[in-house]
C-alpha positions as CSV (number, residue, x, y, z in Angstrom):
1,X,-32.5,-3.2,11.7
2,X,-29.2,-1.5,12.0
3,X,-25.7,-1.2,11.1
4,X,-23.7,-3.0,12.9
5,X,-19.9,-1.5,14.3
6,X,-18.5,-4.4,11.8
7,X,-20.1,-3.2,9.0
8,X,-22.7,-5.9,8.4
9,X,-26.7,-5.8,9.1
10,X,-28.3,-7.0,12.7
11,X,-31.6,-7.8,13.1
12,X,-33.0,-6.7,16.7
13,X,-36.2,-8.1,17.8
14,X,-38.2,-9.6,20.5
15,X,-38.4,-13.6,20.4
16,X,-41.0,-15.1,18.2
17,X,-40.6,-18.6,16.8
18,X,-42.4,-17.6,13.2
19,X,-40.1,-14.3,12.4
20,X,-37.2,-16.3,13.7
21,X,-37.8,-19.7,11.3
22,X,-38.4,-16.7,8.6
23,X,-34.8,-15.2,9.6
24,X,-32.5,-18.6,9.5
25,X,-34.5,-19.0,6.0
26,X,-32.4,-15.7,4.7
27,X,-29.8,-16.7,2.4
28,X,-26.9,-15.3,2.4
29,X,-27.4,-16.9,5.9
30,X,-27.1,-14.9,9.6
31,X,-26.1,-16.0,12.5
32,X,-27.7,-15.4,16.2
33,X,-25.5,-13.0,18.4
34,X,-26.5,-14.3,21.7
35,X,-24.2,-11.9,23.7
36,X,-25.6,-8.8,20.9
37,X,-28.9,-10.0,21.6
38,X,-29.6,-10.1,17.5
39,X,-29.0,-11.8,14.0
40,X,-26.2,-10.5,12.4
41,X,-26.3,-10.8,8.2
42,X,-23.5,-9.9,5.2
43,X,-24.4,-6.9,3.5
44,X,-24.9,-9.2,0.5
45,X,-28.3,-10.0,2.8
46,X,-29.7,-6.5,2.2
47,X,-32.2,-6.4,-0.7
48,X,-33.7,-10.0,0.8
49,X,-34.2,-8.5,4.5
50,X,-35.1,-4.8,2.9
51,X,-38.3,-6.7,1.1
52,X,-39.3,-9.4,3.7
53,X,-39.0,-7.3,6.8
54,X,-38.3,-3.4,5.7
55,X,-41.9,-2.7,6.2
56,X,-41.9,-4.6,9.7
57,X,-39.1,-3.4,11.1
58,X,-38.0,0.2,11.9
59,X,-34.3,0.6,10.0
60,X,-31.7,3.2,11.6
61,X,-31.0,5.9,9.2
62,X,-27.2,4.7,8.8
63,X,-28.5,1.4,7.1
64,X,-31.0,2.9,5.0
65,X,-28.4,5.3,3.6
66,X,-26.0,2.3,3.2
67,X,-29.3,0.3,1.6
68,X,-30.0,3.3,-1.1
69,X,-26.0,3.2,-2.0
70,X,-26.6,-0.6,-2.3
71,X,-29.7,-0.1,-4.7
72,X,-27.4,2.3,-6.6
73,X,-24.2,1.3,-7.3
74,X,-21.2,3.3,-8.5
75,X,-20.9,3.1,-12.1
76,X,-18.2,0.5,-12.7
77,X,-14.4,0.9,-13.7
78,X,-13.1,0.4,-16.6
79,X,-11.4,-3.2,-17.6
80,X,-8.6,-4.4,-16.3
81,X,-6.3,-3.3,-19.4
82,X,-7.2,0.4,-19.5
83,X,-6.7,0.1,-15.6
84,X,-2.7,-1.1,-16.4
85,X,-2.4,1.5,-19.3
86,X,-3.5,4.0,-16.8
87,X,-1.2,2.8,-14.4
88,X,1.9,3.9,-16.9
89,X,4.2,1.1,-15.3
90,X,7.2,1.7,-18.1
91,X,7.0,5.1,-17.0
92,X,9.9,6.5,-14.6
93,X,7.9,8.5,-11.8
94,X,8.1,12.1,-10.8
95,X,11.1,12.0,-8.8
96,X,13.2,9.5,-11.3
97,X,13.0,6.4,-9.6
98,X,11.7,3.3,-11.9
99,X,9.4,0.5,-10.5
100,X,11.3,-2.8,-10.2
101,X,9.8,-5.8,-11.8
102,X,8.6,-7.3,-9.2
103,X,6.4,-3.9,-8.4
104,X,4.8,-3.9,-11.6
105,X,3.4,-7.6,-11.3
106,X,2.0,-7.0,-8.3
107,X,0.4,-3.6,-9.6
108,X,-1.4,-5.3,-12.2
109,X,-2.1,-8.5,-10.0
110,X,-4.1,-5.3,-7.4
111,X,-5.8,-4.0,-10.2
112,X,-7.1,-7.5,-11.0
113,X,-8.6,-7.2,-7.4
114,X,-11.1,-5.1,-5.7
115,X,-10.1,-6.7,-2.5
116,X,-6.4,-8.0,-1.9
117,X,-3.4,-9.1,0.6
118,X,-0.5,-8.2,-0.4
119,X,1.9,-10.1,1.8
120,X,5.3,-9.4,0.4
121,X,8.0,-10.0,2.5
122,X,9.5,-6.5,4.0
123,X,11.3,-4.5,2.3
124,X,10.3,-5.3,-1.2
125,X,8.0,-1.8,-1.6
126,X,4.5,-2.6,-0.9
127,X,4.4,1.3,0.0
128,X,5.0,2.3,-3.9
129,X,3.4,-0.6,-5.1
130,X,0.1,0.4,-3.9
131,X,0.2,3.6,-4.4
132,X,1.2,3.3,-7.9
133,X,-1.9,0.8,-8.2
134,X,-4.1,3.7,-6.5
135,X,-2.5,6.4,-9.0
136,X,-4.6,4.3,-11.9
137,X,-7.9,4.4,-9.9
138,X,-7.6,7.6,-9.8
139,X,-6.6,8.5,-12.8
140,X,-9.3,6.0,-14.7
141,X,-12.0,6.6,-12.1
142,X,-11.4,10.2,-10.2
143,X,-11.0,8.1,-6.9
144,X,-9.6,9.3,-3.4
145,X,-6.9,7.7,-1.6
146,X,-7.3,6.5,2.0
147,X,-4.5,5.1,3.9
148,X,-5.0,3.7,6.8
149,X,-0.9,3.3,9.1
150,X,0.7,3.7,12.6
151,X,0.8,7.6,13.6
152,X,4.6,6.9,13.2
153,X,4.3,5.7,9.9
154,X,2.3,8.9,7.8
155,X,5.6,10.7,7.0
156,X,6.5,7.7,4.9
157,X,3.2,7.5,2.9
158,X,3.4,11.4,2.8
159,X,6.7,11.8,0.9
160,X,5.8,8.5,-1.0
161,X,2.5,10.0,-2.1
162,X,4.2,13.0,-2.7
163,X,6.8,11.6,-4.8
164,X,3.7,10.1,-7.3
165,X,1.8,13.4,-7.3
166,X,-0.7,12.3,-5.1
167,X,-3.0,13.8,-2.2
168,X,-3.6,10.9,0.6
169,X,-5.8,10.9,3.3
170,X,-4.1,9.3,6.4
171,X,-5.7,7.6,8.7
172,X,-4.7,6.1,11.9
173,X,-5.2,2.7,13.7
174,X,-5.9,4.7,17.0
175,X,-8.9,6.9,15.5
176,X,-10.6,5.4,12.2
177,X,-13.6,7.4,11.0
178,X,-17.3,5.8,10.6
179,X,-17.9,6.3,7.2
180,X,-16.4,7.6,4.2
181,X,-17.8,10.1,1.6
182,X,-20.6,9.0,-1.2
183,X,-17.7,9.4,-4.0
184,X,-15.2,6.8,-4.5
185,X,-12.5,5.7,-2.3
186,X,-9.6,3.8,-2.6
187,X,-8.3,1.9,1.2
188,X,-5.4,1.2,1.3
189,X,-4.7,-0.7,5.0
190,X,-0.8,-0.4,5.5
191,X,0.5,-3.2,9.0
192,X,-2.8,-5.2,8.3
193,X,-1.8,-7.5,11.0
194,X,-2.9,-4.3,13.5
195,X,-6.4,-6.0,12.8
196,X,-6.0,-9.6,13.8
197,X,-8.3,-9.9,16.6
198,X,-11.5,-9.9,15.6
199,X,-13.4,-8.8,19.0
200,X,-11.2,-5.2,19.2
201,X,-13.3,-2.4,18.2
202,X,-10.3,-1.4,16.2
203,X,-10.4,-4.4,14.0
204,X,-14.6,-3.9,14.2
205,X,-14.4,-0.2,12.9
206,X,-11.6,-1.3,9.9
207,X,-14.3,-3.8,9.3
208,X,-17.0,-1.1,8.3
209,X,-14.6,0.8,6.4
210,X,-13.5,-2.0,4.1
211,X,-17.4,-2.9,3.7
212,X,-18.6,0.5,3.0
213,X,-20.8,0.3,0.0
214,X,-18.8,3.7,-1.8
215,X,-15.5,1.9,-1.7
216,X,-13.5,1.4,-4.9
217,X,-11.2,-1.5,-3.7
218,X,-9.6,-2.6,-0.3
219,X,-5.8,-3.6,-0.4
220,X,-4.2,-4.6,2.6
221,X,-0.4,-4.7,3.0
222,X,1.2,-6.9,6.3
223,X,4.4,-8.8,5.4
224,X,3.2,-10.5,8.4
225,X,-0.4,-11.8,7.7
226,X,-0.6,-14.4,10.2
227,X,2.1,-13.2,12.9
228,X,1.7,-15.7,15.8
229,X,1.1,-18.7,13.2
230,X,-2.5,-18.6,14.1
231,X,-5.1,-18.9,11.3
232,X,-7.5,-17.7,13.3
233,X,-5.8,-13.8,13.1
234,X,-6.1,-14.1,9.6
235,X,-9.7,-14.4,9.4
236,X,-10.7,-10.6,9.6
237,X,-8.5,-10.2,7.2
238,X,-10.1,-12.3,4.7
239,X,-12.9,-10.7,6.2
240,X,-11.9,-7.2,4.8
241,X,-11.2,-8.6,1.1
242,X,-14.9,-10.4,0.9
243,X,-12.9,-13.8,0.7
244,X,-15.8,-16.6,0.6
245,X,-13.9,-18.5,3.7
246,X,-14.8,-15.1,6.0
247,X,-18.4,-15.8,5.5
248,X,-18.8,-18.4,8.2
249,X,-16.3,-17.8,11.2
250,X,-17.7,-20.8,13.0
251,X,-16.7,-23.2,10.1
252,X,-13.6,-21.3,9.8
253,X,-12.4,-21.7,13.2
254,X,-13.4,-25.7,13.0
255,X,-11.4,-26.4,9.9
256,X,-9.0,-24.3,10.5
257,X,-8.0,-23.4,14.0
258,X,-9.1,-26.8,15.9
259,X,-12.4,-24.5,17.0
260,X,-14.3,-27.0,19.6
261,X,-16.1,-25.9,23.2
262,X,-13.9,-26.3,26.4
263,X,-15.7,-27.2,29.9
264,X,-14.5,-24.0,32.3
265,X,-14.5,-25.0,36.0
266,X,-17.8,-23.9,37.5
267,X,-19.9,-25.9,34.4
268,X,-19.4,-23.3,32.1
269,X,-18.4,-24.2,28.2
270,X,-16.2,-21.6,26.3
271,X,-15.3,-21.8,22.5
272,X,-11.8,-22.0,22.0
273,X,-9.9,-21.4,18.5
274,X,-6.6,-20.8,18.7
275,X,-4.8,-23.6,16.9
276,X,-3.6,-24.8,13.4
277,X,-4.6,-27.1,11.0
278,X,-5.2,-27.7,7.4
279,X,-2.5,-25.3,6.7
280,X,-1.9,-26.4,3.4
281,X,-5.5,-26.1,1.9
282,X,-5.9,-22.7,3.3
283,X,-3.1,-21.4,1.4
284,X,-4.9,-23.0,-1.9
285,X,-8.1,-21.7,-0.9
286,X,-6.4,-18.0,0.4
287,X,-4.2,-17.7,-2.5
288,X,-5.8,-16.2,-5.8
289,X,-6.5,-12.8,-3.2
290,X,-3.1,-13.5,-1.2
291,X,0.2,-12.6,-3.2
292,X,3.2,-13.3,-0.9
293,X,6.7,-13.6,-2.2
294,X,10.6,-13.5,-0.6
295,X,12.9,-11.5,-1.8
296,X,15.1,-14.3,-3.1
297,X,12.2,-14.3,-5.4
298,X,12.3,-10.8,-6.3
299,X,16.0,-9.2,-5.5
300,X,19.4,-9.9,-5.5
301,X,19.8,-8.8,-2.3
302,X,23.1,-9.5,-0.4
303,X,22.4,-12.2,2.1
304,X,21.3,-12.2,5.6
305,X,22.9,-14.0,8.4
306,X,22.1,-15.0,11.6
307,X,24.3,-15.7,14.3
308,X,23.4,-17.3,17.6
309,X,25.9,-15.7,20.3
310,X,25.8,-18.0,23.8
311,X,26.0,-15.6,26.8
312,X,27.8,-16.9,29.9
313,X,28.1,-15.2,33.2
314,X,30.4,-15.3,36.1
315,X,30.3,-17.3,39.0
316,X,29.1,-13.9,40.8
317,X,27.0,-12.6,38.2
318,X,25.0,-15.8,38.2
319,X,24.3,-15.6,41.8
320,X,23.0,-12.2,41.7
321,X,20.6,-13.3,38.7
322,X,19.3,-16.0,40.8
323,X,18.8,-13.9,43.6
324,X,16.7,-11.8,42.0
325,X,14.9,-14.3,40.4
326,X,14.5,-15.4,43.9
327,X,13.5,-12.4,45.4
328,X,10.8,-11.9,42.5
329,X,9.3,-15.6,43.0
330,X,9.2,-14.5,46.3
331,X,7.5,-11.3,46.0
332,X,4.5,-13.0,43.7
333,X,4.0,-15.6,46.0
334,X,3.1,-13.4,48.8
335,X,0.7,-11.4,46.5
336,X,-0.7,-14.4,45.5
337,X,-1.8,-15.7,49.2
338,X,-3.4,-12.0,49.6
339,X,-5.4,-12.0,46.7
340,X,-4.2,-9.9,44.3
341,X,-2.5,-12.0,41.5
342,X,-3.8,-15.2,40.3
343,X,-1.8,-18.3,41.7
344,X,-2.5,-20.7,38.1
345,X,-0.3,-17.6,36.7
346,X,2.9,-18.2,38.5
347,X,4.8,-19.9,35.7
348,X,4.4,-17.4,33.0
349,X,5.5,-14.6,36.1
350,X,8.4,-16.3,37.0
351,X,9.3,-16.6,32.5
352,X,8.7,-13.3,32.1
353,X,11.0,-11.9,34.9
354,X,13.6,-14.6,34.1
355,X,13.2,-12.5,30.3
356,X,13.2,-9.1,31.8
357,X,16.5,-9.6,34.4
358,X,18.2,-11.8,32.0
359,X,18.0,-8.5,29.1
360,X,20.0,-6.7,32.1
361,X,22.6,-9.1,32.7
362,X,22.9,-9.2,28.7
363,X,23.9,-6.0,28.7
364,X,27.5,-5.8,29.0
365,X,27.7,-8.6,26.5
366,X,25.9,-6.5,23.8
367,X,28.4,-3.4,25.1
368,X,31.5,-6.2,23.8
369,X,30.2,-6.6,20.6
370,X,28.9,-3.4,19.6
371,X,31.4,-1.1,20.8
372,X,34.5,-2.9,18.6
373,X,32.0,-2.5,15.5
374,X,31.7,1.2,16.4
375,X,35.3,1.6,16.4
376,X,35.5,-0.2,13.2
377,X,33.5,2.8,11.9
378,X,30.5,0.3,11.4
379,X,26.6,1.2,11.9
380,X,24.7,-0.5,14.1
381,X,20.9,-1.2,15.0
382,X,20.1,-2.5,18.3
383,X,16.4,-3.9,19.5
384,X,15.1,-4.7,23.0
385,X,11.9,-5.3,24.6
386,X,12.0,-3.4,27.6
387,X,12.4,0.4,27.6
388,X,14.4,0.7,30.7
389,X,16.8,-1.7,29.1
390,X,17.1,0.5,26.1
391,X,18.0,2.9,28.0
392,X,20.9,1.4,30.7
393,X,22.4,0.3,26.9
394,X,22.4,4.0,26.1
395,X,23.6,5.2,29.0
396,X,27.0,2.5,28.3
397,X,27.4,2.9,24.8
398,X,25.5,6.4,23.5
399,X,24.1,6.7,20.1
400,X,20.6,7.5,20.0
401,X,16.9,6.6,21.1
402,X,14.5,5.5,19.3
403,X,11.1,4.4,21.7
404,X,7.8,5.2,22.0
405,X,8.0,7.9,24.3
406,X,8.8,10.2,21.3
407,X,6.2,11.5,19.2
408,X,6.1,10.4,15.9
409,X,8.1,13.3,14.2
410,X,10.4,13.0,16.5
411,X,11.0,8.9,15.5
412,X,11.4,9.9,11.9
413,X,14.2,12.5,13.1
414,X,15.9,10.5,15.0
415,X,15.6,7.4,11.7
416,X,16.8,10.3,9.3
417,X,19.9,11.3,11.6
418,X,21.0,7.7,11.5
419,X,20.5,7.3,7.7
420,X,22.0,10.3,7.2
421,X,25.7,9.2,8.9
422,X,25.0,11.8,11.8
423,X,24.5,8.6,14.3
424,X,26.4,5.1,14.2
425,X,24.5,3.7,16.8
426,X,20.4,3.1,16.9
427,X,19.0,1.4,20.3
428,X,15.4,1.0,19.9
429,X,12.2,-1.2,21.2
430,X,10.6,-3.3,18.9
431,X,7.3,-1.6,19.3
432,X,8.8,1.6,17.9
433,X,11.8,0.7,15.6
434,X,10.5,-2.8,14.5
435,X,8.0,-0.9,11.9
436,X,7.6,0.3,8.6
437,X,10.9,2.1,9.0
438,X,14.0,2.1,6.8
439,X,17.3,1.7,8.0
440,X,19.0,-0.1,5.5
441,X,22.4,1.7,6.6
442,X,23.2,-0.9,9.2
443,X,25.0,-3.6,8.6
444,X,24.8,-5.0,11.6
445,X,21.9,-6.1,14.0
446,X,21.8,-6.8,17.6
447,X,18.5,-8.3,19.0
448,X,19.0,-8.5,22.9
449,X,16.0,-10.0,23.5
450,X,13.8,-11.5,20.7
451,X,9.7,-10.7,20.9
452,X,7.1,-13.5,21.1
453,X,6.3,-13.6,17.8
454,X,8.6,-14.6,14.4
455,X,7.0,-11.6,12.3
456,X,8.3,-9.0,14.7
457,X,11.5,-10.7,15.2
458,X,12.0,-10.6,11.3
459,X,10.6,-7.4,10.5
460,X,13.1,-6.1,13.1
461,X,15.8,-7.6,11.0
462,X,14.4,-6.5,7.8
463,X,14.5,-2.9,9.1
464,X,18.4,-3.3,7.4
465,X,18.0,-6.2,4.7
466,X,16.2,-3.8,1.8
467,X,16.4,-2.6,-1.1
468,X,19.0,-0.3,-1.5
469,X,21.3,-1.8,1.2
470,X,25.2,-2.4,0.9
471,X,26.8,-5.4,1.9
472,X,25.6,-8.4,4.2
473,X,23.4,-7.8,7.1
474,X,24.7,-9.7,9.6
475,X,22.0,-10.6,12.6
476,X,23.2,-11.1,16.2
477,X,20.9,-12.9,18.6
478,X,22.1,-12.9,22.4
479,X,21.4,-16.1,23.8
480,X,21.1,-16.2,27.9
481,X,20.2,-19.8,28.9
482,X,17.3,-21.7,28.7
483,X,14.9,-18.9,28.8
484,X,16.0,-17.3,25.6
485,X,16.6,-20.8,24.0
486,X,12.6,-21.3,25.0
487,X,11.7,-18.6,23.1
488,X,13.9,-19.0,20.2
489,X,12.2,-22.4,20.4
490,X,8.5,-20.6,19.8
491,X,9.6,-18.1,17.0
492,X,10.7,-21.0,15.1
493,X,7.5,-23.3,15.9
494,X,5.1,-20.3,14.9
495,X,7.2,-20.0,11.8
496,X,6.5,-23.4,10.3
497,X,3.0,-22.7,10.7
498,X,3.1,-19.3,8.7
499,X,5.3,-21.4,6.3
500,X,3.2,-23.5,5.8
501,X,-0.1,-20.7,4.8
502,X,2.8,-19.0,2.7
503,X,5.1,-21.8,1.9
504,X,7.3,-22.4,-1.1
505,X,7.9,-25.8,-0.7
506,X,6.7,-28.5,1.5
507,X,6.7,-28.0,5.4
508,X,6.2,-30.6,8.0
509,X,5.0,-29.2,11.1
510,X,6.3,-30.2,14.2
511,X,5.3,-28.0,17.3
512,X,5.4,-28.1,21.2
513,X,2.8,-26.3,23.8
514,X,4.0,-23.4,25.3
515,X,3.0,-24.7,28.7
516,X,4.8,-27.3,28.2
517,X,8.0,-25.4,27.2
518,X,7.7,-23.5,30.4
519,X,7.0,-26.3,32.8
520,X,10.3,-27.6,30.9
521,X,12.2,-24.8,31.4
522,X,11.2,-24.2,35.3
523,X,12.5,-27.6,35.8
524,X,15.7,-27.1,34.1
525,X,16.1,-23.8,36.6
């Protein structure tokens, strides 16, 4: 017996039909691994398969250390009452800012919880919220404080920690540790959604973490819990907080995300989960361990507005885009009769140059309407997909850089110069501006291109729409023909899905293929 890298027991043993029938007789039940080559149990399994089989089977010394923290527990925290009083919500904190209401109910409601999602919309604070709900652990318990965010991210939680008096550990995505200390520890998972696929070894080693037996409570925070609308990405998730529906995945992925076995040319079957149904029930079932709430629900903020700007191009223009469109049609094609590219693939090529030339030919269109709001003394916040785009923008209009070639530090400089008034104009790629930052100074947003999925299209909008903001945020979204309409098309479709797992009101869901899209659009080109 051993640990496994997702924090639950495996079982790894040579077949024979009576230890096997003894196995699948375990409750909580395991499940065969054929691809591991062993049975795979909860932790909740470990005094059952520590009598029936500890004195047949050899156990790793990393299980049998996690097995004696098992057998003895730490001592248990105080109730849920002393937890708020500790957690001195009235209180204004050390550097004079006061918790909105909206804070304090969720602080209590984590307290309530040793394992929680907290899936506020961005913007509302779920930085000082959970810290402020750590703060009580360790004040009632003598806790430490793990945070687990982006590299980009730790300055945030480091002056936020700071400003409550408290000493964090921070973690990142890229390097999480195997175990954590015997003493007590508070996780705190900050962009949850960076776990969402379940087969990544980063999702596998969070997995461990939030399972360890020393840990005080897991709280993860993702104002974008199921970002592509798939209920299958929120299953390790639920995973992490012990919900009872992350105990089988197999029945999970049949109710939930139309799980069934596909025939793969060749004979071969495959086990496909990647779609959405029973929407509705899962948000009942996910719900007492799943607080999510807008901000129209929490803060009068001023409103956010979209705006849907058509791009046309001249009679020139539009020849050069469909010669190079041409030209990279071409170029796959001949890569695909040598070999190298597969030829099933050639539709999603041909839509994702169409994306990447039509973001250049969008360029002096964004150059129109940002460079009058410049002069108008107006800040401004631009996102694009594609780095070199970022950069031809730049080289038209100035302002500064924000992309992931800079180092970390370096992002929070550049975010601090543009709060501070010493830039009007940010240009930055989603992967680098579109998280956990502030910039609440712009009033004005310009998305070029818009990403595959509704939660990083909105969290690059809510960037600007926070607390602390003045005025409307007005939202400009260039629109170049039917390949941006396509994808406008699929942010919305994945939306009603994640409406419908966080709704407020009834949502019919009405949804098209995405091969289907694309066959549409091809034919329209």
């Amino acid at each position: 017996m051993r640990l496994g890298r997702a924090g639950t027991i495996e079982v790894v043993l040579p077949f024979d039909a009576v230890t096997q029938a003894q196995l699948r007789s375990v409750r909580p039940r395991g499940h065969w691994r054929s691809r591991q080559g062993c049975w795979e149990f909860p932790l909740e399994a470990a005094v059952v398969l520590s009598s029936r089989f500890g004195s047949r089977f050899a156990i790793d010394p990393e299980l049998r250390r996690w097995f004696d923290w098992l057998a003895h527990p730490l001592p248990p925290l105080p109730p849920h009452r002393e937890l708020v009083r500790s957690a001195a919500l009235e209180a204004p904190l050390p550097d004079g800012r006061q918790l909105f209401a909206h804070q304090r109910a969720a602080v209590r409601w984590l307290l309530a919880r040793r394992g929680a999602l907290l899936a506020d919309a961005m913007g509302l604070g779920k930085t000082l919220t959970a810290l402020a709900a750590a703060r009580a652990l360790v004040r009632a318990a003598d806790c430490r404080i793990a945070v687990i965010a982006p590299a980009g991210l730790h300055g945030h939680w480091r002056q936020e920690g700071a400003a409550l008096g408290l000493q964090l550990e921070l973690l990142s995505w890229a390097r999480l540790p195997n175990d954590l200390p015997p003493a007590g520890t508070v996780l705190i998972a900050d962009e949850a959604h960076y776990a969402q696929n379940l087969s990544a070894a980063r999702t596998q080693a969070f997995l461990r973490l939030a399972r360890h037996p020393r840990l005080r409570a897991v709280w993860l925070l993702s104002g974008t819990p199921m970002k592509n609308g798939r209920p299958s990405q929120l299953f390790p998730l639920l995973a992490a907080i012990g919900h009872p529906l992350a105990r089988d995945q197999r029945a999970f992925e049949e109710r939930y995300c139309q799980g069934h076995w596909r025939e793969q040319p060749g004979g071969v079957r495959h086990w496909q989960a990647v779609g959405a149904t029973h929407l509705e029930e899962l948000h009942r079932f996910t719900r007492p361990l799943l607080l999510h709430r807008r901000k129209a629900d929490c803060l009068d903020l001023p409103p956010k507005q979209r705006h849907l700007l058509p791009v046309e191009l001249a009679q020139a223009e539009a020849q050069g885009f469909q010669h190079r469109l041409q030209l990279t049609v071409d170029e796959y094609r001949r890569r695909a009769a040598a070999g190298e590219v597969r030829r099933d693939a050639e539709a999603l090529a041909v839509f994702t140059a169409l994306r990447q030339i039509g973001a250049e030919y969008k360029l002096p269109a964004a150059a129109a309407l940002v460079s009058p709001l410049l002069r108008q003394g107006e800040s401004v916040l631009v996102f694009c997909t594609y780095l070199a785009v970022a950069k031809l923008l730049q080289a038209r209009l100035g302002g500064s850089l924000l992309t992931g070639e800079l180092p970390p530090p370096e992002r929070q400089r550049v975010v601090d110069r543009f709060q501070a008034g010493a830039e009007q104009l940010l240009i930055s790629t989603y992967g680098a501006g579109g998280l956990g930052f502030t910039l609440h100074r712009a009033r004005h947003v310009v998305l070029l291109d818009r990403p595959w999925t509704p939660g990083d299209a909105e969290q690059a909008e809510d960037r600007c729409h926070r607390i602390g903001m003045q005025g409307s945020l007005h939202c400009h979204w260039l629109q170049l023909g039917v390949a941006d309409q396509l994808v406008d098309g699929l942010i919305a479709s994945k939306a009603q899905r994640i409406a419908l797992l966080l709704p407020r009101r009834s949502t019919a869901l009405q949804r098209q293929a995405l091969p289907q899209m694309v066959r549409q659009l091809l034919a329209e080109w």
